[in-house]
PDB file of the backbone (N, CA, C, O) and the ligand in Angstrom, with CONECT records:
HET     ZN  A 101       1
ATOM      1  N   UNK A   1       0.012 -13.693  -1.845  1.00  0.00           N
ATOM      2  CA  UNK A   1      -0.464 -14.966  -2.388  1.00  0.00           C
ATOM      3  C   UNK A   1       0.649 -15.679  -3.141  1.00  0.00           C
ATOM      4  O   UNK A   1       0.843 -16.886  -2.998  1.00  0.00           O
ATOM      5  N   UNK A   2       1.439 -14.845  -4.014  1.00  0.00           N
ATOM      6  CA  UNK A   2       2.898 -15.860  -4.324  1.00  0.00           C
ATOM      7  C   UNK A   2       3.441 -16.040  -3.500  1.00  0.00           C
ATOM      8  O   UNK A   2       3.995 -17.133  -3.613  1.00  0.00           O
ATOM      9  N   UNK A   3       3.707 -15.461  -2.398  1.00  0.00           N
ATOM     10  CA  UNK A   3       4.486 -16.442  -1.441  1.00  0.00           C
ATOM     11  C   UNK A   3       4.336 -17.618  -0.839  1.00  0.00           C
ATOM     12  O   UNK A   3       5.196 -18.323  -0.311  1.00  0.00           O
ATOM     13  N   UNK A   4       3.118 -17.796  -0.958  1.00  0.00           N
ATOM     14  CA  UNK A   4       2.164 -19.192  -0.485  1.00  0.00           C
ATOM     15  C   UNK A   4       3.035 -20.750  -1.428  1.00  0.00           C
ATOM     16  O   UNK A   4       3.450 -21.899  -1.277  1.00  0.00           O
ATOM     17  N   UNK A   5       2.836 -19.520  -2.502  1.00  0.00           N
ATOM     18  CA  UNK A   5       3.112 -20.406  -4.001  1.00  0.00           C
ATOM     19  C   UNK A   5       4.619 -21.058  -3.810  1.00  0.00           C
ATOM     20  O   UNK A   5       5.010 -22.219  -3.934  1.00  0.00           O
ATOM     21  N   UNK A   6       5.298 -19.848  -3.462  1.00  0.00           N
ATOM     22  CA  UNK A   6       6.799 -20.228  -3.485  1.00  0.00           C
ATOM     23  C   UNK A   6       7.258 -21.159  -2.162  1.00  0.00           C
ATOM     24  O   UNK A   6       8.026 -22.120  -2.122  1.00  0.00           O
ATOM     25  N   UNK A   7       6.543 -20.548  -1.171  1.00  0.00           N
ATOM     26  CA  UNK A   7       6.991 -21.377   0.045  1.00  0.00           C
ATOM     27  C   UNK A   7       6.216 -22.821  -0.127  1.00  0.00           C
ATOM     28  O   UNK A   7       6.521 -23.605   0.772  1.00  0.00           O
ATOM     29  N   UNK A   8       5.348 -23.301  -1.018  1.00  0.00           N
ATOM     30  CA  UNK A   8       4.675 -24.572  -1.195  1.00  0.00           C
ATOM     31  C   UNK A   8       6.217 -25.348  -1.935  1.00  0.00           C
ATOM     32  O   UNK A   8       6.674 -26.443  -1.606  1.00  0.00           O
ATOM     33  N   UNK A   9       6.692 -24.564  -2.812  1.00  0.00           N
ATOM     34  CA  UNK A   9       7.451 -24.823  -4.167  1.00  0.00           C
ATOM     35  C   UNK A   9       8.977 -25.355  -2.932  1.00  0.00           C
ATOM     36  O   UNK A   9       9.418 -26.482  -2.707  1.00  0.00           O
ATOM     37  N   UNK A  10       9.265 -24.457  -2.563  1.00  0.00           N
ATOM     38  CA  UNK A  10      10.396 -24.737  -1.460  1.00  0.00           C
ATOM     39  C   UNK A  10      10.152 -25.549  -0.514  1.00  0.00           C
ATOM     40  O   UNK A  10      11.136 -26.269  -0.339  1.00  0.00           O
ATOM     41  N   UNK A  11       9.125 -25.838   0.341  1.00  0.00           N
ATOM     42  CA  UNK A  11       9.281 -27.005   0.874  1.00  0.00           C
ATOM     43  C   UNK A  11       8.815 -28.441  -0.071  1.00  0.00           C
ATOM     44  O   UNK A  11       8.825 -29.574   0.410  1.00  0.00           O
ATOM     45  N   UNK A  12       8.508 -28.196  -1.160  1.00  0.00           N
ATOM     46  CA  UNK A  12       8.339 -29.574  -1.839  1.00  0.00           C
ATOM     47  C   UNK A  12       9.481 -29.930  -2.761  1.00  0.00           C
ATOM     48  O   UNK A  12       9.379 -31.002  -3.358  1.00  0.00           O
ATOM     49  N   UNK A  13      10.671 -29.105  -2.987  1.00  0.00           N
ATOM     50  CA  UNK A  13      11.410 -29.031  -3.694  1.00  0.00           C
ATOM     51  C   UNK A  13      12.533 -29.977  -2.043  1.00  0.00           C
ATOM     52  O   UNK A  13      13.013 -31.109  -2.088  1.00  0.00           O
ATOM     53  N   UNK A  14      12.595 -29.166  -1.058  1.00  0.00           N
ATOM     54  CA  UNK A  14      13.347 -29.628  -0.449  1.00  0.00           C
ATOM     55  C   UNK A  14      12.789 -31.245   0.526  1.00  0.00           C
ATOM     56  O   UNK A  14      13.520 -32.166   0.890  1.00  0.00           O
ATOM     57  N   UNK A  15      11.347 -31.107   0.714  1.00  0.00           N
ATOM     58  CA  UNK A  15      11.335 -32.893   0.692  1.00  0.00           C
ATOM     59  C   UNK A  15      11.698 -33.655  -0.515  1.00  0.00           C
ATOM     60  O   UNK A  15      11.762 -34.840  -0.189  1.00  0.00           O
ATOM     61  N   UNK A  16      11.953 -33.505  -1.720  1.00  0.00           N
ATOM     62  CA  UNK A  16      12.061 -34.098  -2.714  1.00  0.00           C
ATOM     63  C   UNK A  16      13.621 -34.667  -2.464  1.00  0.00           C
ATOM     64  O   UNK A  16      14.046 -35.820  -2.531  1.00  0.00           O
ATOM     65  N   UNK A  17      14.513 -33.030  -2.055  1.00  0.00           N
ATOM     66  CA  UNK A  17      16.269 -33.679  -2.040  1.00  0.00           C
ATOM     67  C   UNK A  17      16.535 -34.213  -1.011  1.00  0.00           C
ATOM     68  O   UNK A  17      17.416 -35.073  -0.979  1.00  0.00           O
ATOM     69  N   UNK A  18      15.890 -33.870   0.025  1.00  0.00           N
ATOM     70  CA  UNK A  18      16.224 -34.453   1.833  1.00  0.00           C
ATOM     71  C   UNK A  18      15.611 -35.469   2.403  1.00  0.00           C
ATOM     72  O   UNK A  18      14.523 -35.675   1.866  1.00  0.00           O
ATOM     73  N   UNK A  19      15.912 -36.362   3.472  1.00  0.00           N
ATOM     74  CA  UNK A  19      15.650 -37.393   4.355  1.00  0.00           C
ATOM     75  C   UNK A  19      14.205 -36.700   4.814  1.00  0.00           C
ATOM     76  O   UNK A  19      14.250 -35.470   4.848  1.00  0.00           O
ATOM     77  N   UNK A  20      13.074 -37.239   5.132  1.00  0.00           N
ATOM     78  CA  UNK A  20      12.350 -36.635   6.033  1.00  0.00           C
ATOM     79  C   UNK A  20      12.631 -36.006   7.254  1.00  0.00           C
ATOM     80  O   UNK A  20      12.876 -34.829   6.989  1.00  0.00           O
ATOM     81  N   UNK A  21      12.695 -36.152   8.146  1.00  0.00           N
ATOM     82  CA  UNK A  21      13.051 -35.641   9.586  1.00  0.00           C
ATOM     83  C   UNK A  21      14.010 -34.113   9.155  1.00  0.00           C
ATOM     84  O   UNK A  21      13.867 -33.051   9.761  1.00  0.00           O
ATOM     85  N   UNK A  22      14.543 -34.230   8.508  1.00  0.00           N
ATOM     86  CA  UNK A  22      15.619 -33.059   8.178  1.00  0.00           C
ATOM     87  C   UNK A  22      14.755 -32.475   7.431  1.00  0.00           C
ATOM     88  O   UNK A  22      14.636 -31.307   7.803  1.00  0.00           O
ATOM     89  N   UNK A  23      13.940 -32.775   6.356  1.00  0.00           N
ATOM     90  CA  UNK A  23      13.137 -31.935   5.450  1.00  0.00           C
ATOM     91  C   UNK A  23      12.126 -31.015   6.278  1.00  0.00           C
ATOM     92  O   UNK A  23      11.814 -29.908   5.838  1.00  0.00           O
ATOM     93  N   UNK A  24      11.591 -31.524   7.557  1.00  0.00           N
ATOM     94  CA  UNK A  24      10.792 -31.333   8.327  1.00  0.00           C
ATOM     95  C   UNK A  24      11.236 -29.998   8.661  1.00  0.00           C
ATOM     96  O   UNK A  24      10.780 -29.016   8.075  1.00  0.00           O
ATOM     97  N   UNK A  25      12.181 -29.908   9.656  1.00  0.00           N
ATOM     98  CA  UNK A  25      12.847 -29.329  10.256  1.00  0.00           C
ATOM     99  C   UNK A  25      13.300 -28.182   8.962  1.00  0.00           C
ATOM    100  O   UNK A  25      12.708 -27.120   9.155  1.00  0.00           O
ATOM    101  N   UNK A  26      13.866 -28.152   8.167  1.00  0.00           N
ATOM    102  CA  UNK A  26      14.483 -27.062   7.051  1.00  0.00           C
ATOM    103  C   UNK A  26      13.393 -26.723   6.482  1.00  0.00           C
ATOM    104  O   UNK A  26      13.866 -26.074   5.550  1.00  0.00           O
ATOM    105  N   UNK A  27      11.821 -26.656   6.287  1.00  0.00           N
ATOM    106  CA  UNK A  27      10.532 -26.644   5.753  1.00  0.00           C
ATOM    107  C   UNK A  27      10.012 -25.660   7.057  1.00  0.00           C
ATOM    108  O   UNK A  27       9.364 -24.633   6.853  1.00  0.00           O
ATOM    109  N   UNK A  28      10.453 -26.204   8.637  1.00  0.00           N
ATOM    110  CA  UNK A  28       9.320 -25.011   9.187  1.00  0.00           C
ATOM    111  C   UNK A  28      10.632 -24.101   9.374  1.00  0.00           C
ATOM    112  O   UNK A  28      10.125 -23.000   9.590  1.00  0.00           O
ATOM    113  N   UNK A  29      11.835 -23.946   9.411  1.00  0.00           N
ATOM    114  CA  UNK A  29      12.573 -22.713   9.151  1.00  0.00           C
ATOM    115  C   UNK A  29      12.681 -21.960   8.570  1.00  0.00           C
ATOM    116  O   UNK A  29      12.940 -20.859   9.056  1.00  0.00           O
ATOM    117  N   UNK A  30      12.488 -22.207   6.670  1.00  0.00           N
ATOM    118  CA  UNK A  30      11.763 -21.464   6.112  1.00  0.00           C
ATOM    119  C   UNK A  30      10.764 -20.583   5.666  1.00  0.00           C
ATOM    120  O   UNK A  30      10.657 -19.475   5.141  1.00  0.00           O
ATOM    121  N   UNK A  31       9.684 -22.035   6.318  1.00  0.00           N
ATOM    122  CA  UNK A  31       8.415 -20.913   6.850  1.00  0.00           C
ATOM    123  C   UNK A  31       8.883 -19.733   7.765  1.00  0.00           C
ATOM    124  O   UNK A  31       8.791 -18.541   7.469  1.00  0.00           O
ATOM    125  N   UNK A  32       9.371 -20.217   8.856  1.00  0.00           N
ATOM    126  CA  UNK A  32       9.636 -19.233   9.711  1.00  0.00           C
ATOM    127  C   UNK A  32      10.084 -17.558   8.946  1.00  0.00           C
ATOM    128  O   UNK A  32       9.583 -16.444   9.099  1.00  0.00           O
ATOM    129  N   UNK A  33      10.869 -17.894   8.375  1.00  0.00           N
ATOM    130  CA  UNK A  33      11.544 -17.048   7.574  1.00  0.00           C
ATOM    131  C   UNK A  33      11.014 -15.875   7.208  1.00  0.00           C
ATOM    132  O   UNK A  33      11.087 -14.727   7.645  1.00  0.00           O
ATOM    133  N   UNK A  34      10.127 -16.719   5.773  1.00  0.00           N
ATOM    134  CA  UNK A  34       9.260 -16.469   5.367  1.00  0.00           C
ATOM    135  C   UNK A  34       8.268 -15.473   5.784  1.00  0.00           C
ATOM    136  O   UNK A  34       7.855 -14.534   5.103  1.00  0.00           O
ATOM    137  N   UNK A  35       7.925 -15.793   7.018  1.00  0.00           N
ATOM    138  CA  UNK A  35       7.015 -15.390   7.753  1.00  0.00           C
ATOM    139  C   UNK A  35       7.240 -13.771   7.846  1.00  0.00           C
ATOM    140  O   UNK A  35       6.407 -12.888   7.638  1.00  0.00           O
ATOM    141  N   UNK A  36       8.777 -13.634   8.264  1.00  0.00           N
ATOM    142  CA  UNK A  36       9.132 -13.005   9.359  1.00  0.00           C
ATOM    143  C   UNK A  36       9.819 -12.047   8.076  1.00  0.00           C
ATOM    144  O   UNK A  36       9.968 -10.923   8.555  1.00  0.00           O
ATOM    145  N   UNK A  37      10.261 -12.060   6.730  1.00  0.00           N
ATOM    146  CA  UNK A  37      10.389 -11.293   5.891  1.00  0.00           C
ATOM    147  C   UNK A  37       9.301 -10.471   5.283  1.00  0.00           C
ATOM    148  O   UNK A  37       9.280  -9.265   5.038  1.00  0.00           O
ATOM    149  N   UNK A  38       8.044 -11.766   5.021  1.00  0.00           N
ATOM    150  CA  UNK A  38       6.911 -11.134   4.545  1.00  0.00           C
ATOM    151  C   UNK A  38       6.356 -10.211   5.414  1.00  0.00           C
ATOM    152  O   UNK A  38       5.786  -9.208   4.986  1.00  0.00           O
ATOM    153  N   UNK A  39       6.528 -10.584   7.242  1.00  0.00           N
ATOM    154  CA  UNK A  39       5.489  -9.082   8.394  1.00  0.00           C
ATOM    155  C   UNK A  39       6.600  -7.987   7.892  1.00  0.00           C
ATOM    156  O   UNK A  39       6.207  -6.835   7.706  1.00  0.00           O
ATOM    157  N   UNK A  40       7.716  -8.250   7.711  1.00  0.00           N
ATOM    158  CA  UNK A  40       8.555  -7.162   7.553  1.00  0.00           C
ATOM    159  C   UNK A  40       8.328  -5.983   6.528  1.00  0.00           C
ATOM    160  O   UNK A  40       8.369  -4.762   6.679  1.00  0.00           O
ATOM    161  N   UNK A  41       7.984  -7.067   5.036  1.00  0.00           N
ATOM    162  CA  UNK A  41       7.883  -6.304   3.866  1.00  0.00           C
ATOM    163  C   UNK A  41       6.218  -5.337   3.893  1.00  0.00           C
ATOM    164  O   UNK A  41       5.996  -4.242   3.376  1.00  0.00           O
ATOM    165  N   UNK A  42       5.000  -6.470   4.904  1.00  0.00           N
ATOM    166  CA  UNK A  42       4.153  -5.795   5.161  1.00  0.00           C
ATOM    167  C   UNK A  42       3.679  -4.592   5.783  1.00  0.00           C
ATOM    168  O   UNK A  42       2.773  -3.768   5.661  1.00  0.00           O
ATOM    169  N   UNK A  43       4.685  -4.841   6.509  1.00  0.00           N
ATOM    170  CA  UNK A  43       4.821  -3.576   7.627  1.00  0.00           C
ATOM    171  C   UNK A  43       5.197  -2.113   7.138  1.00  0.00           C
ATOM    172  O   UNK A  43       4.963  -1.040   7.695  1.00  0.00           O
ATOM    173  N   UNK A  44       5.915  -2.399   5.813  1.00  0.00           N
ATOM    174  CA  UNK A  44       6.394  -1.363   5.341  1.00  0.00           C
ATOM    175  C   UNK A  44       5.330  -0.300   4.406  1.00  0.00           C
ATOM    176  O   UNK A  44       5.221   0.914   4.233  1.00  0.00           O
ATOM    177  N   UNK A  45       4.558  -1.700   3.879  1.00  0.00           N
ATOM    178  CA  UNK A  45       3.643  -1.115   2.386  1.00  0.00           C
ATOM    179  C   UNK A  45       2.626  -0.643   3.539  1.00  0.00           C
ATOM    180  O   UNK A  45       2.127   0.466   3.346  1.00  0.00           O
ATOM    181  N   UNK A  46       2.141  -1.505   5.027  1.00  0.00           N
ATOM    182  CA  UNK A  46       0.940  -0.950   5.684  1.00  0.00           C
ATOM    183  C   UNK A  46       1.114   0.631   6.076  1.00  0.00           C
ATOM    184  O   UNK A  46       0.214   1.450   6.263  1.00  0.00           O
ATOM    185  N   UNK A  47       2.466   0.816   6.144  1.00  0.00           N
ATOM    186  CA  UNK A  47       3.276   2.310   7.140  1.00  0.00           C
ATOM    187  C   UNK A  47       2.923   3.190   5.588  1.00  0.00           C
ATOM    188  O   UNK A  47       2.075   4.073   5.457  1.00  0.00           O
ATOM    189  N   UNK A  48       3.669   2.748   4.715  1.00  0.00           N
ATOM    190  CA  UNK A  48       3.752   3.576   3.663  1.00  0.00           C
ATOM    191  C   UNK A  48       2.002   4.018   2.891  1.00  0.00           C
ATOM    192  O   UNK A  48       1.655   5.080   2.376  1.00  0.00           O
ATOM    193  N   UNK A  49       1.276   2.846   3.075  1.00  0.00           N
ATOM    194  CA  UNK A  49       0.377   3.057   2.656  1.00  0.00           C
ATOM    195  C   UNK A  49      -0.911   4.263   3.903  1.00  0.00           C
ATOM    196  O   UNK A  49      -1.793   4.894   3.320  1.00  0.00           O
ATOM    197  N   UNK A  50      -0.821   4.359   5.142  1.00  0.00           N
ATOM    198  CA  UNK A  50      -1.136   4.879   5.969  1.00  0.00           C
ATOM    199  C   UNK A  50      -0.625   6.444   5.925  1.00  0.00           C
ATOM    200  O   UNK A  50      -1.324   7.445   6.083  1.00  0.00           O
ATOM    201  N   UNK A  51       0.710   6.382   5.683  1.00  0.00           N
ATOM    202  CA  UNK A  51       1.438   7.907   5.541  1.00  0.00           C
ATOM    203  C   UNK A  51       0.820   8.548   4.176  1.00  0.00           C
ATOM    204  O   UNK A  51       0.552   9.708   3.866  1.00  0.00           O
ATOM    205  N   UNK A  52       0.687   7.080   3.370  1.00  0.00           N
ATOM    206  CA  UNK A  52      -0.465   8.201   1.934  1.00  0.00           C
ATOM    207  C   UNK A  52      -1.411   8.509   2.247  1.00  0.00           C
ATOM    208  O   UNK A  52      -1.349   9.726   2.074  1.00  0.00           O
ATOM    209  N   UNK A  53      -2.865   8.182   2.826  1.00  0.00           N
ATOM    210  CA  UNK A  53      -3.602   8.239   3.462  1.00  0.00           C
ATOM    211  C   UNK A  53      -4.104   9.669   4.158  1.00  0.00           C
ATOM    212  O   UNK A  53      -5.153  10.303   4.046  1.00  0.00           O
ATOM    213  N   UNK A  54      -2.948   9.881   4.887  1.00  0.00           N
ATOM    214  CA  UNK A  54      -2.583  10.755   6.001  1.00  0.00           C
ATOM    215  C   UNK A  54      -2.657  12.138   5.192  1.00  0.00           C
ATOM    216  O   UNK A  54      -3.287  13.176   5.391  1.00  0.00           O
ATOM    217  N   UNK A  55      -1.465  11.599   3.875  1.00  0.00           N
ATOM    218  CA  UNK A  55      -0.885  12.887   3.330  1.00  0.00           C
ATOM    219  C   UNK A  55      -2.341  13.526   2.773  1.00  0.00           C
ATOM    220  O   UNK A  55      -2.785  14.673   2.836  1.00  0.00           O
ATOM    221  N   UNK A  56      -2.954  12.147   2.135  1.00  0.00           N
ATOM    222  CA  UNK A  56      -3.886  13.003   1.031  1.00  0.00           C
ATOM    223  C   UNK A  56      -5.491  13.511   2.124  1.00  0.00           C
ATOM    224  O   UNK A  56      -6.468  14.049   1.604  1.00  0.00           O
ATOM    225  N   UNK A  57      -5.421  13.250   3.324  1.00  0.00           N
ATOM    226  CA  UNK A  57      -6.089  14.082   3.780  1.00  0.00           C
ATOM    227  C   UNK A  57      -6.466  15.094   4.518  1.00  0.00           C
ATOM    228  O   UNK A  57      -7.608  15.456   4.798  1.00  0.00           O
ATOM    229  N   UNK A  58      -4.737  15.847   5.036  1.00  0.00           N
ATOM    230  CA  UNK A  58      -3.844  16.773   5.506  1.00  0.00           C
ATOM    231  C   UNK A  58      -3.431  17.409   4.195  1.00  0.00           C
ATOM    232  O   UNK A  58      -3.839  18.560   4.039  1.00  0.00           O
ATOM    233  N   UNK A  59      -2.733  16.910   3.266  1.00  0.00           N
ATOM    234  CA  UNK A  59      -2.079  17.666   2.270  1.00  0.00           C
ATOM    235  C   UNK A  59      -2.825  18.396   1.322  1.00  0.00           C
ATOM    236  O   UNK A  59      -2.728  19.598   1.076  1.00  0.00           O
ATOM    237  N   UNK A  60      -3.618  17.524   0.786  1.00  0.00           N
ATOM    238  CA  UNK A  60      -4.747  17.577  -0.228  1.00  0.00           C
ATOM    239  C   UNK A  60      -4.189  17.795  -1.452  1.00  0.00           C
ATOM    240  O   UNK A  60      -4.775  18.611  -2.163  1.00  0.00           O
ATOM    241  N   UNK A  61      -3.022  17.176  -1.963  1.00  0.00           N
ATOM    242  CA  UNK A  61      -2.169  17.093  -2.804  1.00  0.00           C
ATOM    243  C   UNK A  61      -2.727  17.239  -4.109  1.00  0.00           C
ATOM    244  O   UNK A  61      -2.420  18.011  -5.017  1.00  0.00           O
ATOM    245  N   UNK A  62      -3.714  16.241  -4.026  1.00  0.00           N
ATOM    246  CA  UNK A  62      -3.868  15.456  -5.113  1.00  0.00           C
ATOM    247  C   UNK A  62      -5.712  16.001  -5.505  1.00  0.00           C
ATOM    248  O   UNK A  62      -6.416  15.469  -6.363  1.00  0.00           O
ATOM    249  N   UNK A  63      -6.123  17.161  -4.601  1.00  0.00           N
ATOM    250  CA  UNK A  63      -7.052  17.696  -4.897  1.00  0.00           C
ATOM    251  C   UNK A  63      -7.188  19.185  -5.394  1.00  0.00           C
ATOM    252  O   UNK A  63      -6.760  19.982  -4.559  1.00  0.00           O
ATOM    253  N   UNK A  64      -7.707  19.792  -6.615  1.00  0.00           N
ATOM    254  CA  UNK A  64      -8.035  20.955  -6.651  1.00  0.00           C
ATOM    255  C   UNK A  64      -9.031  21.512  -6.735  1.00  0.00           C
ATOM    256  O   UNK A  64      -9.906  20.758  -7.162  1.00  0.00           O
ATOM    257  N   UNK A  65      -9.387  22.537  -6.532  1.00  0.00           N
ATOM    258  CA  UNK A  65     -10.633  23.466  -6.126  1.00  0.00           C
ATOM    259  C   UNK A  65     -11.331  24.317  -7.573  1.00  0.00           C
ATOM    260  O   UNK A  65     -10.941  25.484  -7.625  1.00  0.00           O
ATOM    261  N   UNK A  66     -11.854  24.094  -8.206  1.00  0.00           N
ATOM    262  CA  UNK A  66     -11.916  25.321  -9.244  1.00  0.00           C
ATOM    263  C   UNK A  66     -13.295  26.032  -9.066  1.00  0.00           C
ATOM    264  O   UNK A  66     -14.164  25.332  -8.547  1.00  0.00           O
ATOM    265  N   UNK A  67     -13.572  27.059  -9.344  1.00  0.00           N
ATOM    266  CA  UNK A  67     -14.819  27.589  -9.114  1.00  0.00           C
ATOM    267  C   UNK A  67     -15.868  27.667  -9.957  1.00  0.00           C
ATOM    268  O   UNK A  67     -15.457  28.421 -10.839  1.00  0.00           O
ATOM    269  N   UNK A  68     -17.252  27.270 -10.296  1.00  0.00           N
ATOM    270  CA  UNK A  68     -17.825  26.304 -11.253  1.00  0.00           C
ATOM    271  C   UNK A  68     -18.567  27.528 -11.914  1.00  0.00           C
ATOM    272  O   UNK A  68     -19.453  27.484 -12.768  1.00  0.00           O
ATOM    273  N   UNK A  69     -17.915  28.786 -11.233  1.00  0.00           N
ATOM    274  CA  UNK A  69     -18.510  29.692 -12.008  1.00  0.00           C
ATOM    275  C   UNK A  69     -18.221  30.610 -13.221  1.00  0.00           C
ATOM    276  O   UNK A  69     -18.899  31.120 -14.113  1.00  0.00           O
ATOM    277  N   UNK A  70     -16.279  30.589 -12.684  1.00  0.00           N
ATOM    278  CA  UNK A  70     -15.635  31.482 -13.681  1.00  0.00           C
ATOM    279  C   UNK A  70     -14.357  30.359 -13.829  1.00  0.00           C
ATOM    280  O   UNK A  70     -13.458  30.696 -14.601  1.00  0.00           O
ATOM    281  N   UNK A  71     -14.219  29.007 -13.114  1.00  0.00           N
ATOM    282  CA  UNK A  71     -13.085  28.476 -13.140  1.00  0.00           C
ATOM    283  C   UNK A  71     -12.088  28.228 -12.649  1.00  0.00           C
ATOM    284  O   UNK A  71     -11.458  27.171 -12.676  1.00  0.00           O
ATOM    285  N   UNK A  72     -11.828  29.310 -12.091  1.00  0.00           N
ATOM    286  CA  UNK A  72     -10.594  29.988 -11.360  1.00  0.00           C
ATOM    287  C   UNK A  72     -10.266  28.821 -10.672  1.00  0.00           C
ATOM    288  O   UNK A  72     -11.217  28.088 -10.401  1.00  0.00           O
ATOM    289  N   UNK A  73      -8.900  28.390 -10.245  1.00  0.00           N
ATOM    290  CA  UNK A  73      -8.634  27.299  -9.151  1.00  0.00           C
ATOM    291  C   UNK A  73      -8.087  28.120  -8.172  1.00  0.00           C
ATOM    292  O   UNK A  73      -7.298  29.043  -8.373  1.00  0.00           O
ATOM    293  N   UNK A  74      -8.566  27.725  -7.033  1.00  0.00           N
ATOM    294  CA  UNK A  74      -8.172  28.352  -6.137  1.00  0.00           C
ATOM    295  C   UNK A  74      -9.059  26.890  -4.420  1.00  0.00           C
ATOM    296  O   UNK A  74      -9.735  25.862  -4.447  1.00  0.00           O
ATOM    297  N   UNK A  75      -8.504  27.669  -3.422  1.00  0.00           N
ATOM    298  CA  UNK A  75      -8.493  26.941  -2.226  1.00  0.00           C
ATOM    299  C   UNK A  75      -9.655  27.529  -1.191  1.00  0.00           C
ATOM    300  O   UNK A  75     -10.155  27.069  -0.165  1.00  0.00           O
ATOM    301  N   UNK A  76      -9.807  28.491  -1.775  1.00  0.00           N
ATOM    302  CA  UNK A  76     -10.810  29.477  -0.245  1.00  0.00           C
ATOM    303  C   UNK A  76     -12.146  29.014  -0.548  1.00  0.00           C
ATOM    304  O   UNK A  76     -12.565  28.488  -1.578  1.00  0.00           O
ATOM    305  N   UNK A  77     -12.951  29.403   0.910  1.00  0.00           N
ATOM    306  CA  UNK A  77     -14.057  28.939   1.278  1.00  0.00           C
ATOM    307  C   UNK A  77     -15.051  29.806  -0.575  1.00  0.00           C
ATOM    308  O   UNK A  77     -15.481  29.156  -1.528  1.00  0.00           O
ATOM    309  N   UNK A  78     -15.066  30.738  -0.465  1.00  0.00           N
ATOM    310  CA  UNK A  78     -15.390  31.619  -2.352  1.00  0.00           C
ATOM    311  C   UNK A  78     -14.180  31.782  -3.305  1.00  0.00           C
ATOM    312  O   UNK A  78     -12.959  31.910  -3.224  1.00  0.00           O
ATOM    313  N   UNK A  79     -15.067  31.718  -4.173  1.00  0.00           N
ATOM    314  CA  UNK A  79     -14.091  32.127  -5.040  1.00  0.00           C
ATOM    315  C   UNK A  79     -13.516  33.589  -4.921  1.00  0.00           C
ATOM    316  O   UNK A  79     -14.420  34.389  -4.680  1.00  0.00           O
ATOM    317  N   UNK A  80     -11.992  34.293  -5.042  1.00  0.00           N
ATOM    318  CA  UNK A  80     -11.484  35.081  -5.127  1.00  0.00           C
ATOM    319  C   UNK A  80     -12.292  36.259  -6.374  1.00  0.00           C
ATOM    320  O   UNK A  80     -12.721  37.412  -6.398  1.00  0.00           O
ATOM    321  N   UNK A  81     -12.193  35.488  -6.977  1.00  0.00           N
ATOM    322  CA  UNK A  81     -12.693  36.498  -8.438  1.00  0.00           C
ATOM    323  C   UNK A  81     -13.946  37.166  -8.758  1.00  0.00           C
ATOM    324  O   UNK A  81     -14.224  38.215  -9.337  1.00  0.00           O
ATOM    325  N   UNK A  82     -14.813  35.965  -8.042  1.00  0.00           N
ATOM    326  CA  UNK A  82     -16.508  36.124  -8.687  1.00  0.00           C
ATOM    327  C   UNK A  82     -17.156  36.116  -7.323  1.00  0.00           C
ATOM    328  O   UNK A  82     -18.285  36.592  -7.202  1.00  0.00           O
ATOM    329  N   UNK A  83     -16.115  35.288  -5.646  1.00  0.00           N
ATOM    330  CA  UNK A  83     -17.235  35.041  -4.764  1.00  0.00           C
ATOM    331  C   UNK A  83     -18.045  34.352  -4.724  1.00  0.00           C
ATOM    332  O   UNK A  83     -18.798  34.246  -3.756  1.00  0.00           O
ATOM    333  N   UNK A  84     -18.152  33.340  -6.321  1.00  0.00           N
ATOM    334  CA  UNK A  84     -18.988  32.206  -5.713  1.00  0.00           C
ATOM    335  C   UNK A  84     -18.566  31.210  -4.890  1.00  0.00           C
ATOM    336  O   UNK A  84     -17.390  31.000  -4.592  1.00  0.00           O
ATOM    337  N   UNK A  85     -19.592  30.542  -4.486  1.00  0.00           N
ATOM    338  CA  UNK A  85     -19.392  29.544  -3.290  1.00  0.00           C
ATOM    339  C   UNK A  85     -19.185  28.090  -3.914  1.00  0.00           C
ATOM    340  O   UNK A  85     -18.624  27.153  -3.346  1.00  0.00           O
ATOM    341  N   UNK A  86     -19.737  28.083  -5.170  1.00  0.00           N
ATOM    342  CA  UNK A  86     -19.708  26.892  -5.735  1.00  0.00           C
ATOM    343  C   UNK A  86     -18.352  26.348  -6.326  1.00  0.00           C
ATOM    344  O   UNK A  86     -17.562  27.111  -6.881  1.00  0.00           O
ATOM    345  N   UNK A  87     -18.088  24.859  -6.173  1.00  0.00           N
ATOM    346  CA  UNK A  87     -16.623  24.771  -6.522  1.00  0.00           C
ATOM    347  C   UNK A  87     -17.138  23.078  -7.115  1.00  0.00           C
ATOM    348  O   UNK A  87     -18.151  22.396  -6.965  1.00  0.00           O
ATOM    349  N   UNK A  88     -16.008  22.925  -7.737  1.00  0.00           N
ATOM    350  CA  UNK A  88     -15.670  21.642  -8.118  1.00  0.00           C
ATOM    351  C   UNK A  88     -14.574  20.893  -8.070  1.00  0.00           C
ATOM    352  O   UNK A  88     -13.497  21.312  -8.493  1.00  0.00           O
ATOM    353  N   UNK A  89     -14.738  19.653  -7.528  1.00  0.00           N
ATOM    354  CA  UNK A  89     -13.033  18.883  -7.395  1.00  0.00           C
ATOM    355  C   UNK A  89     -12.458  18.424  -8.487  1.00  0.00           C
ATOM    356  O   UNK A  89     -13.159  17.578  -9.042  1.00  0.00           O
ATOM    357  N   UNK A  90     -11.389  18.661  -9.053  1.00  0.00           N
ATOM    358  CA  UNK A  90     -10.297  18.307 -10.544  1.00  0.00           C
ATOM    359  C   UNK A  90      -9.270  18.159  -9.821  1.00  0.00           C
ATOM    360  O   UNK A  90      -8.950  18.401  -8.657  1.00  0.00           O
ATOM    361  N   UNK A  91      -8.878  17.778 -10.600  1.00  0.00           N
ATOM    362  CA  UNK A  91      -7.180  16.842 -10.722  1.00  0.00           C
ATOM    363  C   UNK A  91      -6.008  17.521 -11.294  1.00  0.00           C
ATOM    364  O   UNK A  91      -4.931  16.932 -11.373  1.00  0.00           O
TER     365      UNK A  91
HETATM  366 ZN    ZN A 101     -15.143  32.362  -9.641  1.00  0.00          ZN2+
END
């Protein structure tokens, strides 16, 4: 959404110093630009944001297991210690 802002700001800045016909022309090149920096920069946060995604539901990084009976953190289907089945998700 700031880029909207800025590319409004840049082509009104540059009809302000230039002839029309030329302002025209240097206004959709920018856009162009614009365009073509912003799919770029998007492309990156969409990739990066997809590979987090990915991680945290392959990795499970960012999840832990504790067992709601004795505590224990741990990953297995029971708990190691007590064998209960019951667990809770923490951070
Ligand atoms: Zn336990």
């Amino acid at each position: 959404m700031i880029w909207i802002g800025i590319s409004i700001g840049i082509s009104l800045t540059i009809s302000m110093l230039v002839p029309f016909p030329v302002s025209l022309v240097a206004i959709i090149g920018i856009f162009i630009l614009l365009n073509l920096y912003m799919r770029k920069r998007m492309m990156r946060k969409m990739g990066g944001g997809m590979f987090g995604s990915m991680s945290s539901m392959f990795g499970e990084n960012s999840l832990k297991y504790y067992c709601m009976s004795c505590g224990t953190k741990h990953r297995e289907a029971a708990c190691p210690k007590c064998g209960s089945k019951m667990k809770r998700i923490g951070s």
